[in-house]
C-alpha positions in Angstrom: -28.4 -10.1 28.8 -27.0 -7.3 31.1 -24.2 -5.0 30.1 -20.7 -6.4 30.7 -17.7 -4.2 30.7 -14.7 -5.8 30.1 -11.4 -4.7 31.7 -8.9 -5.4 28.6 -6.0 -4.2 30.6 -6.7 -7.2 33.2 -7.3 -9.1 30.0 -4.4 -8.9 28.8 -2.2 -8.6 31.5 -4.1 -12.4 32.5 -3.4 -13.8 29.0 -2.5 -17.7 28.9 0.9 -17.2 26.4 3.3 -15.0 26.2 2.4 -11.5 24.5 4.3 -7.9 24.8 3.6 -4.9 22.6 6.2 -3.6 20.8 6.2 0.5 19.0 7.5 0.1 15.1 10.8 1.0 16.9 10.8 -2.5 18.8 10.7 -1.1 22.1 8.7 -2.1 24.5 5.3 -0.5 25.8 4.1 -3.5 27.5 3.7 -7.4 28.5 1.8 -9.6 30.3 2.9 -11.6 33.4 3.4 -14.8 31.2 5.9 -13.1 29.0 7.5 -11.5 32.6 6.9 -14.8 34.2 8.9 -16.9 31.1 11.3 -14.4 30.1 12.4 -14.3 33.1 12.3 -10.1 33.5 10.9 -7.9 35.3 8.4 -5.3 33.6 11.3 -2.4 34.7 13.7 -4.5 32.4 11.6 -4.0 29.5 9.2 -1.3 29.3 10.6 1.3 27.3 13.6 -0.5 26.5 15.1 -1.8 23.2 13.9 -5.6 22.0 17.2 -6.4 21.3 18.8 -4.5 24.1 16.9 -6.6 26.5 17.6 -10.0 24.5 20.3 -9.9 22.4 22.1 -12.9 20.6 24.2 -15.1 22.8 28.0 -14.0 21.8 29.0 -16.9 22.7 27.3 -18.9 19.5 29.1 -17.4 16.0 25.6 -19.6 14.2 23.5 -17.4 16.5 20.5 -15.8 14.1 17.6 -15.6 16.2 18.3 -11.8 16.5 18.5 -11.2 13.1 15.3 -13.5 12.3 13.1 -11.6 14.4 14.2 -8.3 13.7 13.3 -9.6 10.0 10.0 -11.0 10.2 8.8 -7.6 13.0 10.3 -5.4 10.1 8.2 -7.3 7.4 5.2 -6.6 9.8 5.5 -3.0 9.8 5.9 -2.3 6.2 3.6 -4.8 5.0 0.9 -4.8 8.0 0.2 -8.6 7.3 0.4 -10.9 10.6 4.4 -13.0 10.3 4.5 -15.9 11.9 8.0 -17.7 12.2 9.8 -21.0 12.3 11.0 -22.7 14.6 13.4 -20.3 16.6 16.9 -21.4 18.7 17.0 -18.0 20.9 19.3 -18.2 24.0 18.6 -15.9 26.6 21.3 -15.0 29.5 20.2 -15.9 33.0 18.3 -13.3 34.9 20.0 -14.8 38.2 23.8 -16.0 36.7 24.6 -13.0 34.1 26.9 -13.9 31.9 25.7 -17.8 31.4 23.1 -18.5 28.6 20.5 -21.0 28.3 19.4 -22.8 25.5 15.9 -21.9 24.8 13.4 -23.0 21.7 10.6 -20.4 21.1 7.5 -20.0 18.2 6.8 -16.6 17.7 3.9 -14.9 16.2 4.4 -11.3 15.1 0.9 -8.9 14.3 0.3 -5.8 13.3 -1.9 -2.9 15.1 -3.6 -0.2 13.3 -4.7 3.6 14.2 -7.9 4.8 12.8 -6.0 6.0 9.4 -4.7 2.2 8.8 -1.3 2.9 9.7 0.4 0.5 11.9 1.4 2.0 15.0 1.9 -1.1 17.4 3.3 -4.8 17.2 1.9 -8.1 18.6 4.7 -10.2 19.9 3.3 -13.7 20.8 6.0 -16.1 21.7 5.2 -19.8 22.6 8.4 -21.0 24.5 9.0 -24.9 23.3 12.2 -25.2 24.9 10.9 -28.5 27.6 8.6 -30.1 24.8 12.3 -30.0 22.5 14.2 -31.4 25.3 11.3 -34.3 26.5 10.9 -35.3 23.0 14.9 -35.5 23.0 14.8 -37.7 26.0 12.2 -40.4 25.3 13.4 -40.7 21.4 15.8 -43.7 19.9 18.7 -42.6 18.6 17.8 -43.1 15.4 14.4 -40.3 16.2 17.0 -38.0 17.9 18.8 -37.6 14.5 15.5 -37.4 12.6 14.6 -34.8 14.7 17.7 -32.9 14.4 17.6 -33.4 10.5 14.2 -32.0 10.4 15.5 -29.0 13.0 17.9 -28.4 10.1 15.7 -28.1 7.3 13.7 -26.1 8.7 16.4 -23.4 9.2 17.6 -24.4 6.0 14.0 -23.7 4.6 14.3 -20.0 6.3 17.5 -19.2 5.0 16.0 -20.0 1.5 12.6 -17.7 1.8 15.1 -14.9 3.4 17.2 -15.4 0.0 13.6 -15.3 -1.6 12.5 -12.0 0.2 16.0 -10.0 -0.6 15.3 -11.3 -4.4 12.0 -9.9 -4.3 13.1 -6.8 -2.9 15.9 -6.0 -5.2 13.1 -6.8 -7.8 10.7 -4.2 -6.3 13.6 -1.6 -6.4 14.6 -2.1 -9.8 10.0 -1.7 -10.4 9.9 1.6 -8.4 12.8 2.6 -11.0 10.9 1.7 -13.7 7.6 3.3 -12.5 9.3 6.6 -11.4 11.3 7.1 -14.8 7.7 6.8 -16.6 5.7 8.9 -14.3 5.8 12.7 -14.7 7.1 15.0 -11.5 4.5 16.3 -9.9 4.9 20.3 -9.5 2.2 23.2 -9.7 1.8 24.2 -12.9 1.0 28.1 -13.8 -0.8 29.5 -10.5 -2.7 25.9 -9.7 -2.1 23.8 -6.9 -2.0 20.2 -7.8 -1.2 17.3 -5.7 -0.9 13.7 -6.9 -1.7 10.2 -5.3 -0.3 6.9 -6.3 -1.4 3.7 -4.9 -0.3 0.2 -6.4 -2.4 -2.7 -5.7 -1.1 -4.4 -2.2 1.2 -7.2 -3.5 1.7 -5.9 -6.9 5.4 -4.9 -6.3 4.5 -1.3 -6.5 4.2 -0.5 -9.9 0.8 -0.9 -12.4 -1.0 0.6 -15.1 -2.7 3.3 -14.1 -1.0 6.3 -14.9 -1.5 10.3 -14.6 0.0 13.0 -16.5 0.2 16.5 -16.0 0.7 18.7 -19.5 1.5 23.0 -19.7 0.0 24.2 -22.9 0.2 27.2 -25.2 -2.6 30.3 -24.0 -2.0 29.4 -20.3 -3.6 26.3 -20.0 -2.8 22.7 -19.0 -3.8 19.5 -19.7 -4.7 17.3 -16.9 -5.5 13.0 -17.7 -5.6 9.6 -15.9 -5.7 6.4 -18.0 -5.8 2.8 -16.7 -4.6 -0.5 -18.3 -6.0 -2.8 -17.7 -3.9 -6.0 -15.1 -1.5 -5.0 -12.9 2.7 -5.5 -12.0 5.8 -4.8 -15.0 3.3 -6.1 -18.1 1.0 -3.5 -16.9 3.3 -1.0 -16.3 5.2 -1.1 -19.9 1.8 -0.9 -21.4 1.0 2.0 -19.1 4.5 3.8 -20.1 4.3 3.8 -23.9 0.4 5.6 -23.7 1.2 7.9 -21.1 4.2 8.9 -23.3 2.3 9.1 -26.8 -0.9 10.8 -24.6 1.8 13.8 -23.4 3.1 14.1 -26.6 -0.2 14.4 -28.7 -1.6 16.7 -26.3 1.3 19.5 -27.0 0.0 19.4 -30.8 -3.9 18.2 -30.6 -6.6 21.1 -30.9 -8.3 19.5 -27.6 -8.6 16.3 -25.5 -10.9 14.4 -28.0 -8.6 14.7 -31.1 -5.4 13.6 -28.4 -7.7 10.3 -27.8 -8.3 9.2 -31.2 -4.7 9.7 -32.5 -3.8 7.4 -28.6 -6.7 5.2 -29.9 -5.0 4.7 -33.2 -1.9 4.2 -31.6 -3.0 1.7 -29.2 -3.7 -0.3 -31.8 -0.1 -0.8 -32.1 0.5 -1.9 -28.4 0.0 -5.2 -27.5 -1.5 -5.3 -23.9 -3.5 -1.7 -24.6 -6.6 -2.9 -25.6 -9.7 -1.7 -23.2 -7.7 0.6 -21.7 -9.3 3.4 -20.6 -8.6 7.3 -20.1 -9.7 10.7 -19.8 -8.2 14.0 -20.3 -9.3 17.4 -19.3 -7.5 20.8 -20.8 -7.8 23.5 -18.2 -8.3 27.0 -19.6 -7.1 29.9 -17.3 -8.6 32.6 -19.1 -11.8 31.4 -20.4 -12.3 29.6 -16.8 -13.6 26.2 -18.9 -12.4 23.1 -18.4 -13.2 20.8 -22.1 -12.7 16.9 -21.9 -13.0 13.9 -23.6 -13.3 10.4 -22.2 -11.9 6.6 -23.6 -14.2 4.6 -21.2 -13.1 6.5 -18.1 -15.0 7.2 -14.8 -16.2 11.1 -15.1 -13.7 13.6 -13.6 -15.5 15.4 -10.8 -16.0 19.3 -10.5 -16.4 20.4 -6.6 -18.0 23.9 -6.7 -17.6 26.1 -4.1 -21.1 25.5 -3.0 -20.8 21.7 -2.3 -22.5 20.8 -5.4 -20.3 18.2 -7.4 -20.9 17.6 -11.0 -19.4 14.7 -12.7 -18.1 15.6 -16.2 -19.9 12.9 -18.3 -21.3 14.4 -21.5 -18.5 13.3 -23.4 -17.7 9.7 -22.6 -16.4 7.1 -25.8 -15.9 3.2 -25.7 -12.5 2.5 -24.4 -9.1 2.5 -26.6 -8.8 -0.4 -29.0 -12.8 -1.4 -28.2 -14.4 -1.0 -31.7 -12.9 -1.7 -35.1 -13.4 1.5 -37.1 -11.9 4.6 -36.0 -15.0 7.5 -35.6 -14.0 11.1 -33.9 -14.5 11.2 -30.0 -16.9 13.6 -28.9 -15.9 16.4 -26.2 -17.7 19.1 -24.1 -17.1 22.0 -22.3 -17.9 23.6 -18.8 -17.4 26.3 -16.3 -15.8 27.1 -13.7 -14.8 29.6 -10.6 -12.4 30.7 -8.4 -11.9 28.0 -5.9 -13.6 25.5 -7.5 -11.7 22.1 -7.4 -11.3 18.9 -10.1 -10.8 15.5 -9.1 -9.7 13.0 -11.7 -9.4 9.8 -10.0 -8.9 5.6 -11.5 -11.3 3.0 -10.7 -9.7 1.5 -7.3 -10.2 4.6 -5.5 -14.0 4.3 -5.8 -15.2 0.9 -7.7 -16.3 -2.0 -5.0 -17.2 -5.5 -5.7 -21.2 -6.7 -6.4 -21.5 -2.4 -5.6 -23.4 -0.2 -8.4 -21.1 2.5 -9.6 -23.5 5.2 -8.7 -23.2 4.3 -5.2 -19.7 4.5 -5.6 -20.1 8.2 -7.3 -22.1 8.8 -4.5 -19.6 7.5 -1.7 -17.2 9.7 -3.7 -18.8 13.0 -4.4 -19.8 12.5 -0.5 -16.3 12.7 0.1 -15.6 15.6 -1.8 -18.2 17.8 -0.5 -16.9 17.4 3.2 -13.4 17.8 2.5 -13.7 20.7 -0.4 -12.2 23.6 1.8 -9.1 21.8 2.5 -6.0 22.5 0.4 -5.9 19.4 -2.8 -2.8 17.8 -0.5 -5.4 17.3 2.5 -7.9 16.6 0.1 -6.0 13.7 -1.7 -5.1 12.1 1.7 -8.4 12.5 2.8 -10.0 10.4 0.0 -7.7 7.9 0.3 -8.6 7.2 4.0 -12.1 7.4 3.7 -12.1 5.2 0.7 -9.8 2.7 0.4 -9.4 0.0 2.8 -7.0 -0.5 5.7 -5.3 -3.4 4.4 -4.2 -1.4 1.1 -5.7 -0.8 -2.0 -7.2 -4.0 -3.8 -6.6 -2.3 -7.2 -4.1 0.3 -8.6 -5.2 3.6 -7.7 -4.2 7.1 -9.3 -5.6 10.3 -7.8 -5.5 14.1 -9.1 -6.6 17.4 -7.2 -6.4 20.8 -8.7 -7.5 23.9 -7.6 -9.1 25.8 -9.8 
């Protein structure tokens, strides 16, 4: 079959339905000659104009809400990046030819997102079918009795909106009072002696922002700090109290432990304690300034990974342990020691950052260290942002994520 090149400008200028491309702004970059055509405007009318500008509400209608509706569900697009599609719409527009007199007009409108290479969403779908004549047939050829079934179904239907709006503004005020919650049990990030750190947080998509991975960030005595990740295992506010009372009896053991594997067993004994703590799994790593060693100890925990200077990445894993809560006895956790130079860098990471479905976790190591070794001369902020586009998906994270970087 030969070649064919395919002229998507033409394509989409030639569409069948209505479709205009909106920035996150809501102005317009472009249409096709159906949405022109329907609309009734020209493409100087719109292109680089407002959305809402060009087709406001008609002030002539105190129950207008088709503004306000579509300004909603576009908004939902962009921070979400999930395709919206609406109800049933009344949306007067004003006459192109008679300004100042507005026609009654029924619409369907789809609303999609469009993403750059880094998964951000950059551009909006606006698909609008118009319904207005189908509306206004169906109105002539119904009984009387139809014409008020139809209009008690228009009703519900908006009723129906009005409720999942109530829902959304619910949901939000409870995701406000979770980002609360998760920032008052986080630690702020800063740099710590002459380090440079920087710290990534990603919540599963759709788990109101907060879950139970966690990071923490410790100075100690002798110039030397105490680095650690831990994750609890489910997701949401369960997760995150769980996640809050270790992270908080980790930080605090790790001021008075003599290292890493003594600070696990006294959180392992702890966790006994929690409900919800069981299997959850952690490592910390003390960083030691003037010895240049790094010692760690880990509860079930992927291996922290040392990036040397030379590109080779070793994956501290000499001292792994079941996870907290996993055996009955209590036995001391073993810990080891390495080297490291100027310029070297540590990654201490959670398992959605690397771990894939049906996917062997050395390939995952592998995708990872893969990762490290092409980004390693890049400060840790580039680095961390790095990672997280080249390894987590463009729809969002699938499972919480937590992400350290120091330079050593």
């Amino acid at each position: 079959m030969p070649d064919v090149v395919i002229d998507y400008a033409t394509v989409f200028r030639l569409l069948p339905g209505m479709v205009a491309l909106l920035t996150t702004d809501l102005v317009y970059v472009d249409a096709n000659e159906e949405f022109l055509h329907s609309s009734g405007r020209t493409r100087d009318q719109l292109i680089g104009r407002y959305l809402f500008d060009v087709f406001p509400d008609n002030p002539n209608d105190p129950s207008a809400n088709g503004m306000r509706n579509l300004a909603a569900s576009l908004q939902r697009v962009v921070e979400t990046g999930e395709r919206d599609a609406m109800a049933l719409q009344r949306y007067d527009v004003e006459s192109s030819e008679r300004p100042g007199e507005w026609e009654e007009r029924y619409w369907s409108p789809v609303n999609a997102p469009v993403f750059d290479s880094e998964g951000r969403v950059v551009l909006l779908v606006h698909r609008v079918e118009e319904v207005t004549e189908l509306i206004r047939a169906r109105g002539r050829r119904a009984s009387g009795q139809s014409q008020v079934l139809e209009a008690e179904l228009y009703t519900r239907a908006r009723e129906l909106q009005e409720v999942n709006e109530r829902l959304r503004e619910a949901h939000a005020r409870e995701r406000e009072v979770a980002l609360a919650l998760q920032s008052a049990m986080l630690p702020v990030t800063r740099p710590t002696g002459d380090t440079r750190i920087a710290v990534r947080y990603r919540p599963a998509a759709g788990s109101l922002n907060v879950c139970g991975d966690w990071y923490d960030l410790v100075d100690l005595p002798g110039d030397r700090i105490a680095v650690a990740v831990g994750d609890v295992v489910g997701h949401g506010l369960a997760a995150a109290g769980v996640m809050g009372q270790l992270r908080s009896a980790l930080s605090a053991t790790s001021r008075v432990a003599g290292g890493p594997a003594e600070a696990l067993e006294v959180l392992g004994l702890y966790a006994r304690s929690v409900e919800g703590a069981e299997n959850t799994t952690v490592v910390e790593t003390c960083i030691d300034w003037a010895s240049r060693t790094i010692t760690y100890s880990s509860a079930g925990h992927l291996p922290p990974a040392l990036v040397r200077l030379d590109g080779t990445v070793d994956f501290l894993d000499q001292a792994t342990d079941p996870p907290l809560g996993a055996r009955p006895e209590h036995l001391p956790r073993p810990q080891a020691t390495t080297e490291f130079s100027d310029g070297d860098t540590l990654v201490l990471y959670t398992d959605g950052l690397v771990e894939r479905r049906r996917e062997d976790i050395d390939v995952s190591l592998d995708r990872l260290a893969e990762a490290l070794v092409r980004h390693r001369q890049a400060d840790p902020e580039r680095i961390a942002d790095a990672l997280l586009v080249d390894l987590l998906s463009v729809g969002g994270a699938t499972d919480d994520t937590a992400l350290i970087v120091v330079r050593l």
